[in-house]
Residue, then its C-alpha position, 0 to 999 in steps of 0.5 A: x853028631x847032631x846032639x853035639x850041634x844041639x848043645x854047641x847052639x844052646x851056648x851059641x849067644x853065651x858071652x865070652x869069657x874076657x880070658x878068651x878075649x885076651x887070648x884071641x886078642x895075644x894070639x891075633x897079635x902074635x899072628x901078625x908078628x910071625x906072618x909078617x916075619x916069614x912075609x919079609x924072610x920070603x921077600x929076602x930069601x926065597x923070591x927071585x927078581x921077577x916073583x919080586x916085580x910082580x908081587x910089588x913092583x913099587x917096593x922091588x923098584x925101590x930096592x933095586x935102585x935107591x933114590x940119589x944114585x945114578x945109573x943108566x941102562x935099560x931094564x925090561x919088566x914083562x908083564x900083563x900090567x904094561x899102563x900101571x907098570x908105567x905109571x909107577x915107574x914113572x912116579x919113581x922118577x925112571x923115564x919109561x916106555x911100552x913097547x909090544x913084543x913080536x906077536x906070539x899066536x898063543x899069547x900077546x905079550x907086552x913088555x916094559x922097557x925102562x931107561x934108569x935114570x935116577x938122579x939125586 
């Protein structure tokens, strides 16, 4: 094992060859293509509404009421994020509210209450 370390650090400062570097740089690029692939196919498939909200609220939000359609009714987000929560949903165009739920001993727990108001 050693004399395996002794010769890898004789070649540690050797160039790379530009065959290499294009093969980092292909599969690198390969890489991004295929993860962001399987990233989506998740988002799409394999993600319930909450794994959703909490992995990206702002893209969940979007999706689940698109700009220019009306609705009303009231959705609760419960997070640990309550202020950031708001803001978003606020820049989204959503009239929001925080509001503390019923004390649990073991967790406090604040819960998001969403009036949807999306107008286009």
């Amino acid at each position: 094992m050693a004399q395996s370390q002794d010769l890898l650090q004789v070649h540690a400062e050797d160039p790379i060859s530009k065959d290499n570097l294009a093969l980092l740089e292909k599969s690198k690029k390969e890489f991004k293509i295929k993860n962001k692939a399987a990233v989506e196919d998740r988002w799409v498939q394999g993600m319930s509404a909450k794994e959703k909200v909490r992995r990206y609220a702002r893209r969940y939000l979007r999706e689940a009421f698109p700009a220019g359609e009306t609705a009303t009714g009231i959705v609760v987000v419960k997070n640990g994020y309550a202020a950031s929560t708001k803001a978003l949903t606020e820049e989204l165009g959503f009239i929001t509210e925080i509001a503390v739920a019923p004390i649990n001993l073991k967790v406090y727990n604040y819960w998001l209450i969403q009036e949807r108001w999306v107008v286009g």
